[in-house]
mmCIF file of the C-alpha atoms, coordinates in Angstrom:
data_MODEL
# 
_entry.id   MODEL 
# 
loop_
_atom_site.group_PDB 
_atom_site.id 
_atom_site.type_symbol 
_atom_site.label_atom_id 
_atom_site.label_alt_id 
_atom_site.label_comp_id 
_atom_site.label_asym_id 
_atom_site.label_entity_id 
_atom_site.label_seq_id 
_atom_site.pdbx_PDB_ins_code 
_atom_site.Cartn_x 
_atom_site.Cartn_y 
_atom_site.Cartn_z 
_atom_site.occupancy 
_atom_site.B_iso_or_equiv 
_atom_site.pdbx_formal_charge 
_atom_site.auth_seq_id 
_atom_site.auth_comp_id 
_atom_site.auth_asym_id 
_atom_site.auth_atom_id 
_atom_site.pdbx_PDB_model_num 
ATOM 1  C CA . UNK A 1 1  ? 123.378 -108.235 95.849  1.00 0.00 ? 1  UNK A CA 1 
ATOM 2  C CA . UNK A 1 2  ? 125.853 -106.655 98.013  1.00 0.00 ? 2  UNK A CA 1 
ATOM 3  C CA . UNK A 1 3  ? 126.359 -107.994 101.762 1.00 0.00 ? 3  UNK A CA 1 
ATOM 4  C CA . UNK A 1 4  ? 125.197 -105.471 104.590 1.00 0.00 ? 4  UNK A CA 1 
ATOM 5  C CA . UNK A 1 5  ? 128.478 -104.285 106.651 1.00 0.00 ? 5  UNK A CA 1 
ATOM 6  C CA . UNK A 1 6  ? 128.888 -105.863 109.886 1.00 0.00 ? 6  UNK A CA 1 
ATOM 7  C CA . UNK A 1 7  ? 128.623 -102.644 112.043 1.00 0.00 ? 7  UNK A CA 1 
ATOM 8  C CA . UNK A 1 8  ? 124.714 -102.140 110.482 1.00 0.00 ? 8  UNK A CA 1 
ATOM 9  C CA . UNK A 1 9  ? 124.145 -105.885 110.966 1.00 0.00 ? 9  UNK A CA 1 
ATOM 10 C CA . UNK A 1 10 ? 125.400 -106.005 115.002 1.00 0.00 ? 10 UNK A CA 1 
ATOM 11 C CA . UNK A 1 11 ? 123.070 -102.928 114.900 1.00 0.00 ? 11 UNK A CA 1 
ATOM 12 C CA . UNK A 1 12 ? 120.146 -104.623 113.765 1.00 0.00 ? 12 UNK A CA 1 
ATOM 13 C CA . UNK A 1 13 ? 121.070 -107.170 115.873 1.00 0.00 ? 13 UNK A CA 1 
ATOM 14 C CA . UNK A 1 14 ? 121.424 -105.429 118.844 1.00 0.00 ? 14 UNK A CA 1 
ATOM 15 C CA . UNK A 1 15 ? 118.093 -103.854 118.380 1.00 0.00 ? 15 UNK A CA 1 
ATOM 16 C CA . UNK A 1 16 ? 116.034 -106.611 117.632 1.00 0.00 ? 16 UNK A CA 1 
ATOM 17 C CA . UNK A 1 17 ? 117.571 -108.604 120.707 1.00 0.00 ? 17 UNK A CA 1 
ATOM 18 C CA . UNK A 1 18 ? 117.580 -105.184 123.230 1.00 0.00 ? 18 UNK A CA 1 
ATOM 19 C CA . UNK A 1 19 ? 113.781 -105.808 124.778 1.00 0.00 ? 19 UNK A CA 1 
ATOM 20 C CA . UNK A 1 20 ? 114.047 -102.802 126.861 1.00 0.00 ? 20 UNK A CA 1 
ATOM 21 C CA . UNK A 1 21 ? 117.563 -102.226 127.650 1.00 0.00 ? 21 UNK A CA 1 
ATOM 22 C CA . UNK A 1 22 ? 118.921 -98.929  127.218 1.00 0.00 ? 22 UNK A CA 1 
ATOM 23 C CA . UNK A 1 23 ? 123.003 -99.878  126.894 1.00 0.00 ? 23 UNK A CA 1 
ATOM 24 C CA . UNK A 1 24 ? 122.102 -102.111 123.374 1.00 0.00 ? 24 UNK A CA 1 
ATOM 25 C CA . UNK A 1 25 ? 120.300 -99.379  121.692 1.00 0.00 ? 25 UNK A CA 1 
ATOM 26 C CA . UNK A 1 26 ? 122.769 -96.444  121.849 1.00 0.00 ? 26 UNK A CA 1 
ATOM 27 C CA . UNK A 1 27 ? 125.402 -99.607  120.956 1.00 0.00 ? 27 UNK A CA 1 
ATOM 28 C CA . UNK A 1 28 ? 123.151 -100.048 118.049 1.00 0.00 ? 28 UNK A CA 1 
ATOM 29 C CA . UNK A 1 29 ? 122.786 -96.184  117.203 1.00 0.00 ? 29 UNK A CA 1 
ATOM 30 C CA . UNK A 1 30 ? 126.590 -95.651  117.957 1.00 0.00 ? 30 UNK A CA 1 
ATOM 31 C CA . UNK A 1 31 ? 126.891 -97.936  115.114 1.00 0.00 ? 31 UNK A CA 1 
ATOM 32 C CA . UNK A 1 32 ? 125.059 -96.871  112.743 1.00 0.00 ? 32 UNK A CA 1 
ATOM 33 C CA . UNK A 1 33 ? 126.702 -93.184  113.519 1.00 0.00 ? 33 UNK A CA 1 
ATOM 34 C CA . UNK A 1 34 ? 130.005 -94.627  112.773 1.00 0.00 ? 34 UNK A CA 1 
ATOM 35 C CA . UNK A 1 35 ? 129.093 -96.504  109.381 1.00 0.00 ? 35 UNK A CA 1 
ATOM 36 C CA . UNK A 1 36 ? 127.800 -93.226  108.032 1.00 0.00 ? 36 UNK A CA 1 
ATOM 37 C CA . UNK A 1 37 ? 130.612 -91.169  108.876 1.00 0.00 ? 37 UNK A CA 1 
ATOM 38 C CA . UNK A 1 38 ? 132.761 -93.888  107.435 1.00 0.00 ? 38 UNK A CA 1 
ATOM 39 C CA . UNK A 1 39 ? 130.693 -93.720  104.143 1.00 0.00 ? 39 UNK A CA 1 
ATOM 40 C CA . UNK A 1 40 ? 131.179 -90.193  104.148 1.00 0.00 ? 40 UNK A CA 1 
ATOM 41 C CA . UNK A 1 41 ? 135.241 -90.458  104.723 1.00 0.00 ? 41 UNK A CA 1 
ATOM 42 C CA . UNK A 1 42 ? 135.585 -93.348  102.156 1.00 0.00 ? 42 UNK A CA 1 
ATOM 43 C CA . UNK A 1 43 ? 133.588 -90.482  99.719  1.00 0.00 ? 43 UNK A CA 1 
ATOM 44 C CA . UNK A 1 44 ? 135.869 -87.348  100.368 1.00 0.00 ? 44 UNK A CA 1 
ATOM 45 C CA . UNK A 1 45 ? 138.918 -90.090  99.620  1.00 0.00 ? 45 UNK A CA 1 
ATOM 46 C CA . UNK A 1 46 ? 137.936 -91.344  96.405  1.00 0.00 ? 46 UNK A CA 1 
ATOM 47 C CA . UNK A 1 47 ? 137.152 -87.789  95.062  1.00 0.00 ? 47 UNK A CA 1 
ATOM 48 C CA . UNK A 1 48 ? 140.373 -86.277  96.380  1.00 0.00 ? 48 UNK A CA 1 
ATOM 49 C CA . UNK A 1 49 ? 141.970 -89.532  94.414  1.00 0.00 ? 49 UNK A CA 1 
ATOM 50 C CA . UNK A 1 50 ? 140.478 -88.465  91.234  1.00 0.00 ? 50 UNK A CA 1 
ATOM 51 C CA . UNK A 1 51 ? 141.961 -85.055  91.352  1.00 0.00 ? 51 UNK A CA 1 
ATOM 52 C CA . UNK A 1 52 ? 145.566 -84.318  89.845  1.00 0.00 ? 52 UNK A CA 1 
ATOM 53 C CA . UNK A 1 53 ? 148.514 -81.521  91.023  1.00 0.00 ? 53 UNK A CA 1 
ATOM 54 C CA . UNK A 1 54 ? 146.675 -78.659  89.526  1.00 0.00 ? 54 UNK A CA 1 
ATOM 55 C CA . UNK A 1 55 ? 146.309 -75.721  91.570  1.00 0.00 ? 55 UNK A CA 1 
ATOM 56 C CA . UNK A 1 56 ? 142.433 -75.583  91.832  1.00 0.00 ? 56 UNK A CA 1 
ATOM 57 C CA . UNK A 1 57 ? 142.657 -78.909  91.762  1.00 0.00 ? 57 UNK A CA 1 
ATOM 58 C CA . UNK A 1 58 ? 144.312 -78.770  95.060  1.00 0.00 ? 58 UNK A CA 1 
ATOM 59 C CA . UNK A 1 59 ? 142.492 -76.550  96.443  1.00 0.00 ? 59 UNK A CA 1 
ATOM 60 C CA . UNK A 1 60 ? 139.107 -78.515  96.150  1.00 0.00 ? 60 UNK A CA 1 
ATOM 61 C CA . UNK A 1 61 ? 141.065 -81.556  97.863  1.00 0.00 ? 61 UNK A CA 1 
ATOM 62 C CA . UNK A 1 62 ? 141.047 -79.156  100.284 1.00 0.00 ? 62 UNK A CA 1 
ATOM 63 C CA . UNK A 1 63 ? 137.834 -77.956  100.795 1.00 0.00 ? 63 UNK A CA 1 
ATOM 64 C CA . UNK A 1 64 ? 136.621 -82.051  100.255 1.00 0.00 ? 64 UNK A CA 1 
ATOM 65 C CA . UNK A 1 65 ? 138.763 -82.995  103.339 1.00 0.00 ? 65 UNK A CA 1 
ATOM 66 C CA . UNK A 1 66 ? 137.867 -80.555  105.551 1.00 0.00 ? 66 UNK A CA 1 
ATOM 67 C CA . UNK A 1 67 ? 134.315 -81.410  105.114 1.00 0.00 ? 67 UNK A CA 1 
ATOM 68 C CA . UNK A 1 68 ? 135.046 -84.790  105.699 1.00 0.00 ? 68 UNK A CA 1 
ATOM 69 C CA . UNK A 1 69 ? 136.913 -84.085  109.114 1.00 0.00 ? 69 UNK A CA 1 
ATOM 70 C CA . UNK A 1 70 ? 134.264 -82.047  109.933 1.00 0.00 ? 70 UNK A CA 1 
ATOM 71 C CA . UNK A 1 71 ? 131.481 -84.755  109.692 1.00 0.00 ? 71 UNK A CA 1 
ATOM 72 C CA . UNK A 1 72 ? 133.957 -86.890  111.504 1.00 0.00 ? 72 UNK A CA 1 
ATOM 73 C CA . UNK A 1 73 ? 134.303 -84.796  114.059 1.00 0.00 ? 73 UNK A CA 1 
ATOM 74 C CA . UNK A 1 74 ? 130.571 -84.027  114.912 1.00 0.00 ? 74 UNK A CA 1 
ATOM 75 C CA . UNK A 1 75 ? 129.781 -84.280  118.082 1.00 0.00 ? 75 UNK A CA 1 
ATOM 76 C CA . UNK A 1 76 ? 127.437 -87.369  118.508 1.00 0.00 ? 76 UNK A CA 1 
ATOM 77 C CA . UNK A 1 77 ? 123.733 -86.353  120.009 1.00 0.00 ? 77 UNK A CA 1 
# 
């Protein structure tokens, strides 16, 4: 059984604790935002890692980072 990472746990927290305060809820959603784009950076790394010098090879490292900057780089709602 894996342990939840901390930044979904404070999130939990911080919604089960909010009652009806605004400021703890986008805390908690803010959270949760940044665990998934991390998920999705910590992805685009290990595939790039698994690649070699090839040419196509490099060109799909590529194409798998700039994905990965893009998600980063969304615009939060």
């Amino acid at each position: 059984m894996s342990k939840q990472p901390e930044a979904l746990r404070l999130a939990d927290w911080l919604d089960a604790d909010a009652c009806d305060l605004q400021t703890p809820r986008l805390a908690a959603a803010e959270l949760r935002r940044l665990h998934s784009v991390n998920a999705v950076l910590l992805s685009a790394l290990q595939d790039i890692a698994r690649y070699t010098g090839q040419r196509q090879v490099l060109d799909e490292n590529a194409r798998i980072a700039r994905a990965a900057i893009a998600k980063a780089e969304e615009v939060k709602p």
